[in-house]
Residue, then its C-alpha position, 0 to 999 in steps of 0.5 A: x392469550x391463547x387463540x380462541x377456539x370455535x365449534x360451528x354445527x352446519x343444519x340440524x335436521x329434524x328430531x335425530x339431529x338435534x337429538x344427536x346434538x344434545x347427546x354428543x355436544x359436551x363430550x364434543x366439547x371437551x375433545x375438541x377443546x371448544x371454547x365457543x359452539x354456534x350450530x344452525x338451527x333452523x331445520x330443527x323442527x321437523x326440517x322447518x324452523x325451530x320453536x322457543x323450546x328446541x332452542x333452548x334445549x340446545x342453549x342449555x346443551x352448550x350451544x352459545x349462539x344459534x344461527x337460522x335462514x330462510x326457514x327462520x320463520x316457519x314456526x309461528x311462536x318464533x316470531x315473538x321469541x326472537x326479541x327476546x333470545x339475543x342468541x338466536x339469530x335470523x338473517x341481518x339482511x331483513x329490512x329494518x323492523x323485523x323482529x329479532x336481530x342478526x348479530x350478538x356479541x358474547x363474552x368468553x374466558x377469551x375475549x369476546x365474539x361477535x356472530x353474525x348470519x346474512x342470507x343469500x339471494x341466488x335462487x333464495x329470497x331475492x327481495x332481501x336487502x344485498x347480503x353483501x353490502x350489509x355484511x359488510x356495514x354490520x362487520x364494519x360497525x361490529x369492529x369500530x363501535x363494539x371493538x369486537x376482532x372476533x367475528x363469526x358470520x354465518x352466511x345462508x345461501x343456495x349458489x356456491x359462487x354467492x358463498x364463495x363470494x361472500x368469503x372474499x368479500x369479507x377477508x380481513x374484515x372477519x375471523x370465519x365465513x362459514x356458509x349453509x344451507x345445502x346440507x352437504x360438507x364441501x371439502x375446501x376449508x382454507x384461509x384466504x389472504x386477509x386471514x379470513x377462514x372459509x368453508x363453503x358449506x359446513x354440512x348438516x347435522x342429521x341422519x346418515x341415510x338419507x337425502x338431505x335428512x329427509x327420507x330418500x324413497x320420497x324424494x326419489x319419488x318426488x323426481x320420478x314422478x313431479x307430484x306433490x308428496x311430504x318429505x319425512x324426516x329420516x331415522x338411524x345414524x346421524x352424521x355431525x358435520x361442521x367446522x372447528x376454527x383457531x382464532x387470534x383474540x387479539x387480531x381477530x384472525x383465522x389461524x387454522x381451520x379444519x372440517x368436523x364430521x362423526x357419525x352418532x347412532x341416535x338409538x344409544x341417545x337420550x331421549x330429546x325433549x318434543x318440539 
């Protein structure tokens, strides 16, 4: 059977970066020839978490997984949502109890693919349980009960040495760790002896002129002065970043991995459904 192949979206920003997602993601697709998308989405509600409705927008779009973080939350129809859409993820290091889950195995064509998230702790939540060791258990368990080779996992952290860590960590164990967050696309992309592929930071999916898609002349304002102010989310351009990923069904590893960035103008877009 031929290598799998898999499209990761690093953070969707705001309405112009999921706009620019749902324009973009079939011909994306068929270019690239995806066989599996998973995108984060946990800024896709105007830069803070993500409702019932944006994710299934991007479900319908041709996203088959979508991934969170720390802002999972921040919209409060999420919390009853999340039991109920297996696809949408939230960090596995919860404690036990917390509506939803954080991991999902899917079928394709070619076999089927595990998605997992954790989240970091370094200058994030430190009172989640140890990414590492649960990462660890839910991969562990992911090959041995569910026979799963092809695991994704999503790690959602601030400090590039906790991403960088985790990558490690999980080589051999996992197909990809691709990590989140920052919003700004590393250049390391590599497979680590195991045959386990690594990005430290798949970048975002939001506008091209901004500070991490937010407008720059308040975030600028922000560090002149230290007074409280919004932060709006930019308009124009949008750059989509992240990952595109070859891996062996069979062994579950990572044969090659490269960095994914095009620029789409949002104006030319289909009007995106409001949040």
């Amino acid at each position: 059977m031929s290598n799998i192949r898999i499209l990761f979206l690093g953070d969707i920003v705001g309405e112009p970066g999921r706009k620019a997602v749902i324009a973009r993601l079939p011909e994306i697709k068929r270019e690239q020839d995806v066989d599996f998308v998973i995108a984060n989405g946990e800024n896709a509600a105007g830069g803070k978490g993500i409702t019932p409705r944006i994710a299934i927008d991007l479900l319908r779009a041709g996203v088959a997984v979508i991934t969170t973080g720390d802002h999972v939350w921040d919209q409060k129809e999420i919390t009853d949502y999340l039991p109920t859409e297996p696809r949408v993820l939230r960090p596995l290091n919860y404690p036990d109890g917390t509506p939803g889950a954080g991991s999902v195995v899917l079928d394709t064509a070619k076999g089927r693919v595990a998605v997992m998230q954790a989240q970091g702790r370094t200058f994030m939540r430190p009172e989640l349980e140890n990414p590492f060791l649960a990462a660890e258990v839910e991969a562990r368990r992911l090959r041995d009960e569910e026979g799963v080779m092809v695991i994704f996992l999503d790690f959602h952290a601030e400090a590039t040495s906790e991403k960088i860590a985790m990558g490690h960590a999980m080589d051999g164990l996992v197909s990809v760790v691709a990590g989140t967050h920052t919003h700004v696309q590393t250049a390391d992309e590599a497979i680590l002896p195991g045959g386990t592929g690594t990005l430290t930071d798949a970048g975002m999916c939001g506008p091209v002129e901004s500070i991490l898609g937010r407008v720059a002349e308040s975030v600028v304002w922000k560090f002149k002065t230290s007074m409280p102010t919004r932060f709006p989310i930019a308009r124009g351009p949008v750059r989509l970043c992240g990952l595109v990923a070859e891996i062996n069904p069979a062994s579950g590893l990572c044969e090659s991995i490269r960095r994914f960035m095009e620029i789409h103008d949002t104006e030319t877009a289909p009007a995106a459904p409001p949040a």
